[in-house]
N, C-alpha and C positions, 0 to 999 in steps of 0.2 A: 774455767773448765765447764764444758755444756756436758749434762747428761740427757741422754735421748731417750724413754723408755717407749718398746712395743711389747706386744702381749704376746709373740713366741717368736722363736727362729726361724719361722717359717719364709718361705719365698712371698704369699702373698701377703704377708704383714711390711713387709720394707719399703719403706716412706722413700721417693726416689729423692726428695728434698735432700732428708738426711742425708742419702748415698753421695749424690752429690757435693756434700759439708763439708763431710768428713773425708772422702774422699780428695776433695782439695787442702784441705790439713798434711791428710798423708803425705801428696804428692809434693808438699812445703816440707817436709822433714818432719812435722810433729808425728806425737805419740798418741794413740791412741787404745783404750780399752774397748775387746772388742769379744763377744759372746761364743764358743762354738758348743759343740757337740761336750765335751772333755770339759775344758776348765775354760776361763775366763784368759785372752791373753792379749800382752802387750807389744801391739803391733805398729809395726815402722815401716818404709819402704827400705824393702831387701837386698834392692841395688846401690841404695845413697848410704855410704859407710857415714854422714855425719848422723844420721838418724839413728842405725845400728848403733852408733856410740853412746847415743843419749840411751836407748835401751839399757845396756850395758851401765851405764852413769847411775840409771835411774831406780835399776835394782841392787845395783852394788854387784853385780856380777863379774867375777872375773871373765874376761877377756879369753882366754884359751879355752873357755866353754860354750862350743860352738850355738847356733841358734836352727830351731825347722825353719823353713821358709814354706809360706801356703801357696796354693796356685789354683785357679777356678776350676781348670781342667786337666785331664789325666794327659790331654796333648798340647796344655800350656806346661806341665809337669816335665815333658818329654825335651822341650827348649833348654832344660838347667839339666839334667842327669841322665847317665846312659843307664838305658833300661838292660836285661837281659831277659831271657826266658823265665825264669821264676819270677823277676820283678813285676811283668807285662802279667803273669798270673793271680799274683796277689793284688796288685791294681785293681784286677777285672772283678778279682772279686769284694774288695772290701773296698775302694774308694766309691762315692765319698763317704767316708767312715774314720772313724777314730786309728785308723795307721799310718805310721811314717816309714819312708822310703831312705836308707842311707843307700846311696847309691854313685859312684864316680861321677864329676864336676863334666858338665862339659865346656871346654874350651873357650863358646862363645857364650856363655853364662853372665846374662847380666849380675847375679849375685855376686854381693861384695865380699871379701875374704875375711872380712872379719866378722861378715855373719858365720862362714864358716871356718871360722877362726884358724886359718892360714893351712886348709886340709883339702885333700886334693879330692876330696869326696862330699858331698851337699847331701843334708838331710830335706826330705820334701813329704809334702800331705796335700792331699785335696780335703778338705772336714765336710762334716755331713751339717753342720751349723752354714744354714744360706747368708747369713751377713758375711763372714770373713770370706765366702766364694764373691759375693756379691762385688764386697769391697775390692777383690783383689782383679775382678775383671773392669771392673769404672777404673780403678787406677792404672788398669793396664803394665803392672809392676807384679813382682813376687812379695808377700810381706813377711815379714819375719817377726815370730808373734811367741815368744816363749810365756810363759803361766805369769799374770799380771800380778805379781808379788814381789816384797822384798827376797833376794836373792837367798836360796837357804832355807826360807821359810814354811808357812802353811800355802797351801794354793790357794786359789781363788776361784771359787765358783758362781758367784752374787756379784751385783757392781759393788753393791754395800762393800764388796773385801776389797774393789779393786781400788775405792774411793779410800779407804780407810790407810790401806798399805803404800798407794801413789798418786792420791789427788793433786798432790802438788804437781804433779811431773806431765799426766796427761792433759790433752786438748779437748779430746771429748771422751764421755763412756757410755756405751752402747746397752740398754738395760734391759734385757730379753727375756729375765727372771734364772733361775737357778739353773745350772748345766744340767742337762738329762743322764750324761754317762756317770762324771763328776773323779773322774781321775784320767791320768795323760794318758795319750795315744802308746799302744806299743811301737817300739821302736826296732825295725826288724833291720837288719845291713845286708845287702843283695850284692856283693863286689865280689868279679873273679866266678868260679866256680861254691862258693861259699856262702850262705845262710845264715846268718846270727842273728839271736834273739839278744839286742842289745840293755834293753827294756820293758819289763811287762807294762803292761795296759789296758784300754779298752775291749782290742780284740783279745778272746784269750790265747793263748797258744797253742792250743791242742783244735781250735779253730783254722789255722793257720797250715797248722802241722797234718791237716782232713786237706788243704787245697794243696799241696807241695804233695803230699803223700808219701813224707817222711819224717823222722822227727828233723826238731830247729836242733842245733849247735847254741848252747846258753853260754853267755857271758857271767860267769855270775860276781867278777874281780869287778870292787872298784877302779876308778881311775880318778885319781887329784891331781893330775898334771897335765895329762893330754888326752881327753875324753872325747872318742870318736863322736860321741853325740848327746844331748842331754840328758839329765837322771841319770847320771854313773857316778856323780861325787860321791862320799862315803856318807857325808851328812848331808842331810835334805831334810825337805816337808818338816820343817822341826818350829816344835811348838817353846813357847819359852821355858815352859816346865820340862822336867827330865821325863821320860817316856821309859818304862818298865813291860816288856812284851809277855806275854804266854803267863797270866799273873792267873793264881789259883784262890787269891782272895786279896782284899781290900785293908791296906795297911792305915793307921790313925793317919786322916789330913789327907788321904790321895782322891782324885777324883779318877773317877773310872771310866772306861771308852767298852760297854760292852756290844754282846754278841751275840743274839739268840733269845728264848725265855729262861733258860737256867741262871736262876742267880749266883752270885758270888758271895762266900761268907765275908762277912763286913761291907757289905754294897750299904746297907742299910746306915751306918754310920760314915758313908763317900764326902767329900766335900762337894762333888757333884757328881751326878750321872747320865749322861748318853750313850743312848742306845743306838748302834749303827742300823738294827732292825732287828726289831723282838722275833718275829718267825722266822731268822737265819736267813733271808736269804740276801745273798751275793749281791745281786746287780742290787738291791733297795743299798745295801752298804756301803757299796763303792761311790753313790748316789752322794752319801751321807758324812763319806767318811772325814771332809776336812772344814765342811760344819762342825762335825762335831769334836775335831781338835781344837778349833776357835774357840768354841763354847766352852770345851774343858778348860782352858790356857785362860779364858777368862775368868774365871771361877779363881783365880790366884794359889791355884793348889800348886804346891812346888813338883809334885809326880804327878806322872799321867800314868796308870794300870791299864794295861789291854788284856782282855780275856782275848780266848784262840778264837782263829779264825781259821777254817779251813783253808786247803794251798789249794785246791782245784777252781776252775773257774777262772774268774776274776778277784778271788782269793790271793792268788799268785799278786795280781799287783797291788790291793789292798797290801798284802803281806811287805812289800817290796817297799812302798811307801812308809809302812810301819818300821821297818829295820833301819830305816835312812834317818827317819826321825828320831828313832832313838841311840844313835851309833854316838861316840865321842865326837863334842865341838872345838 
């Protein structure tokens, strides 16, 4: 495994060497760790199903849980998925940014079917992270790049997580330093006459919901069978420790995930404590938040306590990601 480290995601930090490396990896099948905006993710070539599999192989990820596929541009985007009106709008305004596109397959779709795991619809993103744009215009392919983690898990926002969870599996890992947003893209479904908020994320919803100029339609049902798109299993993001939401204090031996400056009675006797960001705010949390379930989880405390987090914002997907963690395994 080669790690590559530059000093940000920027477009003029990218070494054309590396693009070229690793690029040829891709285009061989391998895997590789690769940097965006969101989390850290493990990307294959989107059209070669034995690639997708090894994804799939290499997270332990069931198979009927489809994969995003990235793409450089909003009109290399347009080759895999039929846009509509509202689609074409949300594009215009958030790509490249932290959104995904579910939107109907098109017919001449190099994407393989078991990235999107046998559905007549493909999830798509352009990311605001210039490597995985970069890499996925040298490859000249779509990549399919879901959170470079074991399947179920804590995400990945560091190479440190991505080495730690799948050194063995990847070719190279791309070291850009910490995700800036640091939780997944929302995942909006644009099919038909219809709007769904499949997954909260990066953008918020009510972000979303100013360019549509209506509200979103929310999914809020799991799905452990046939999940139109990622982040809808019941369990996710989950730390090895049990995970206790909306905790009004600190019980013997739990390590705490708090929220603000208000303490917690028995914070002081925690087996550990992080703080997702002492001044409350949102975006520093969302930044922080699966750092700081590592860090709990490694503290060996059998519970993880979450104080509240507000639902507005990026609250909604902070919150989203906390429920998934803490639901029955």
């Amino acid at each position: 495994m080669k790690r590559w480290t530059i000093s940000s995601q920027s477009e003029n930090e990218l070494d054309t060497a590396m693009l070229s490396t690793v690029s040829t990896a891709l285009k061989a099948g391998d895997l590789v760790g690769v940097p965006t905006e969101t989390v850290y993710g493990l990307a294959a070539d989107a059209s070669n199903p034995e690639a997708c599999a090894r994804i799939f192989e290499a997270k332990g990820r069931p198979q009927f849980n489809p994969l995003i596929s990235h793409a450089d541009t909003l009109e290399t985007a347009r080759q895999h998925g039929v846009f509509n009106a509202k689609a074409d709008r949300l594009a215009a305004a958030f790509w490249p940014g932290p959104l995904t596109l579910v939107l109907p397959k098109r017919e001449t779709s190099s994407i393989s079917d078991l990235a999107t795991a046998g559905l007549d619809s493909v999830a798509l993103r352009v990311p605001a992270g210039a490597v995985m744009r970069a890499l996925a215009a040298e490859t000249g392919c779509p990549l399919a790049a879901p959170s470079a983690n074991l399947s179920g898990k804590i995400s990945a926002t560091t190479a440190d997580d991505v080495i730690a969870d799948l050194g063995s599996s990847v070719a190279h890992v791309i070291d850009a330093g910490p995700c800036p947003v640091g939780v997944e893209s929302t995942i909006i479904a644009c099919i038909d006459d219809q709007v769904r908020l499949l997954r909260p994320g990066g953008v918020p919803a009510e972000d979303i919901e100013c360019v549509l100029g209506h509200p979103l339609d929310v999914v809020r049902a799991a799905n452990d069978t046939n999940p139109q798109a990622p982040g809808m299993l019941t369990s996710h993001y989950a730390p090895g420790a049990r995970v206790r939401l909306e905790a009004d204090h600190v019980e013997a031996g739990e390590a705490l995930l708090a929220f603000g400056p208000a303490s917690l009675p028995g914070a002081d006797t925690a087996n550990a404590v992080f703080n997702l960001s002492e001044n409350g705010d949102l975006r520093e949390a969302a930044t922080r938040l699966f750092a700081g379930l590592r860090a709990l989880d490694a503290s060996k405390a059998q519970t993880v306590c979450v104080q509240h987090i507000p639902q507005e914002g990026l609250g909604a997907a902070i919150n989203d990601r906390l429920r998934r963690a803490a639901a029955p395994r």
